[in-house]
C-alpha positions in Angstrom: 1.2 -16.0 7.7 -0.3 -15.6 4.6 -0.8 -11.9 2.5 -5.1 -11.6 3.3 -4.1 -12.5 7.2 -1.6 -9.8 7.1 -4.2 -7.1 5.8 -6.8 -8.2 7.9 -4.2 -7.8 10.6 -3.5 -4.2 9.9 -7.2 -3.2 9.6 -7.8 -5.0 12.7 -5.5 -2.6 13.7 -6.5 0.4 12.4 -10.2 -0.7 14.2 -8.5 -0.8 17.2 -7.1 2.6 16.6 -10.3 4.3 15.5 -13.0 2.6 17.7 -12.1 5.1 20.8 -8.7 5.4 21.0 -7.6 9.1 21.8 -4.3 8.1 20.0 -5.7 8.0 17.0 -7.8 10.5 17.2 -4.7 12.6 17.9 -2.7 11.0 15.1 -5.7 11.8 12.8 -6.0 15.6 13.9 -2.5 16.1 13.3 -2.2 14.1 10.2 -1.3 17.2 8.0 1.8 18.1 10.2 3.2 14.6 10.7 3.1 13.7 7.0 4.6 16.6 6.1 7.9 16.1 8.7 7.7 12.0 7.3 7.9 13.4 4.0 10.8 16.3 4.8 12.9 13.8 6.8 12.7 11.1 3.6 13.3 13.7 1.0 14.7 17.0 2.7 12.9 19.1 1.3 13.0 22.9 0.5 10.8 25.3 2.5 9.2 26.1 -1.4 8.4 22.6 -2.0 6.5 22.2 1.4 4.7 25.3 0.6 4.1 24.2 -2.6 3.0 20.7 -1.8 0.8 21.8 1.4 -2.3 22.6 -0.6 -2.1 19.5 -2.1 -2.2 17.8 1.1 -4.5 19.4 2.4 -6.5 18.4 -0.4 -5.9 15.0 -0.3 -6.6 14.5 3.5 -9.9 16.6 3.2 -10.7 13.3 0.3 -9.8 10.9 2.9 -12.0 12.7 5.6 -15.1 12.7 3.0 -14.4 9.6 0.9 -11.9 7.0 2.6 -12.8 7.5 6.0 -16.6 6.6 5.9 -15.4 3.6 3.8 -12.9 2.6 6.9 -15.2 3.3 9.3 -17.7 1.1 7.2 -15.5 -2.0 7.3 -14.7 -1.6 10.8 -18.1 -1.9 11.6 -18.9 -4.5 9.5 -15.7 -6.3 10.9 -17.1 -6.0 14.7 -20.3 -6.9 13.9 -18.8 -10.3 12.1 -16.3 -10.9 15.3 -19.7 -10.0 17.9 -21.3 -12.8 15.8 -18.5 -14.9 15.5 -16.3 -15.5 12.2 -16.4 -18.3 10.0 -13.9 -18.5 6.9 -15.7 -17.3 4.3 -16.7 -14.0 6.2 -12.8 -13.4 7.0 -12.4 -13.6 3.4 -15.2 -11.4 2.6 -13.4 -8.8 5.3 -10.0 -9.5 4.0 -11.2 -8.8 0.3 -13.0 -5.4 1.4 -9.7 -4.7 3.3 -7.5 -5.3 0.0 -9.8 -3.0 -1.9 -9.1 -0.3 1.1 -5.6 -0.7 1.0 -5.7 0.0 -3.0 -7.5 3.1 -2.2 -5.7 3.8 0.3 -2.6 3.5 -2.0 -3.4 4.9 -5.2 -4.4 8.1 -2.4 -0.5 7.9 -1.4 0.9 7.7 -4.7 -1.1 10.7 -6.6 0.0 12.9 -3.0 3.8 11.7 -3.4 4.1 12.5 -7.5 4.6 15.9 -7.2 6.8 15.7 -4.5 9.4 13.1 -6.4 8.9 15.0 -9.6 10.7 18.2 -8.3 13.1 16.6 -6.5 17.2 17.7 -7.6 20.1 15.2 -7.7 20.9 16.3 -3.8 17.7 14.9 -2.5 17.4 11.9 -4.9 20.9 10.8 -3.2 19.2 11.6 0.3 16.5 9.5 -0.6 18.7 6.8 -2.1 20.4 6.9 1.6 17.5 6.5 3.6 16.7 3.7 1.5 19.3 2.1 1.9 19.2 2.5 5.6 16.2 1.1 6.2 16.8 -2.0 3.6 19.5 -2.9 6.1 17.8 -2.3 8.9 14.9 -4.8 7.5 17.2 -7.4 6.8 18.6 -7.2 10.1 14.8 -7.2 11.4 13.2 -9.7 9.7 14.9 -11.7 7.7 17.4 -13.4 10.3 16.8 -16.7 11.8 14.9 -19.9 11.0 11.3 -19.1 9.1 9.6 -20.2 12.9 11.4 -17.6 14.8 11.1 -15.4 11.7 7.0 -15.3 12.2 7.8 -15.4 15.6 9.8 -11.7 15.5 6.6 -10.8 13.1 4.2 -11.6 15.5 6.1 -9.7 18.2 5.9 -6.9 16.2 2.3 -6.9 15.7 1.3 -7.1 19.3 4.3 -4.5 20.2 2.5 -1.7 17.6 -0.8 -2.3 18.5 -0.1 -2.2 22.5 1.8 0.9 22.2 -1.2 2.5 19.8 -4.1 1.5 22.2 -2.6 1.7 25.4 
């Protein structure tokens, strides 16, 4: 399965998730609190440095709410409009290019809301962090990188369809 199938995968995804799902809607809602417990149980972190950092997630969700999300919700209708008219190659590329541009965003978004976390992090929490790592390295091993490339994709595909049914219902 190649990388731009893979993105358009996960937007697909996330178009599943926000066209009427209350799931998402829920997820979304109750985005603040969620990362902040994803972000405590990777780095167990101080009761300062959540009250320090919560401002600054706050900020950056209230960006995503006025510049990323009209942007999603742009290629999601762009992407059912293409799949109501039926896709031909070089509109999945179009989609999977404005997906990859998305997922940049989307990124650089992560990264400038996770520096000052990792910056103030002591030698305790770098070695928790280090652990959890290493964790889940050997749990993705275990995962997807046993068995024959075929049953490989195969496990992948799985996945997919396993996330997405348990998202929408």
């Amino acid at each position: 399965m190649s990388a731009r199938f893979r993105l358009l995968l996960v937007f697909a995804s996330c178009a599943l998730l926000l066209t009427g799902c209350s799931r998402a809607e829920f997820v979304y809602r109750n985005a603040d609190w969620l990362i902040t417990r994803w972000a405590d149980a990777q780095l167990d972190l101080s009761g300062a440095q959540q009250r320090a950092w919560e401002p600054q997630l706050e900020a950056a969700l209230a960006r995503h709410r006025n510049e990323e999300l009209p942007r999603l919700a742009a290629w999601l209708q762009a992407a059912k409009q293409a799949a109501a008219q039926g896709l031909e190659t070089n509109e999945l590329a179009c989609l999977a290019d404005w997906a990859e541009a998305l997922y940049q965003r989307h990124a650089r978004l992560a990264v400038s809301l996770a520096l000052p976390l990792l910056q103030e992090l002591g030698p305790e929490q770098v070695a928790h962090l280090r652990r959890r790592w290493q964790e889940r390295n050997a749990e993705y091993r275990a995962d997807y990188l046993g068995g024959s490339p075929r049953q490989q994709e195969a496990a992948r595909a799985e996945r997919y369809r396993g996330r997405i049914e348990r998202w929408t219902g």
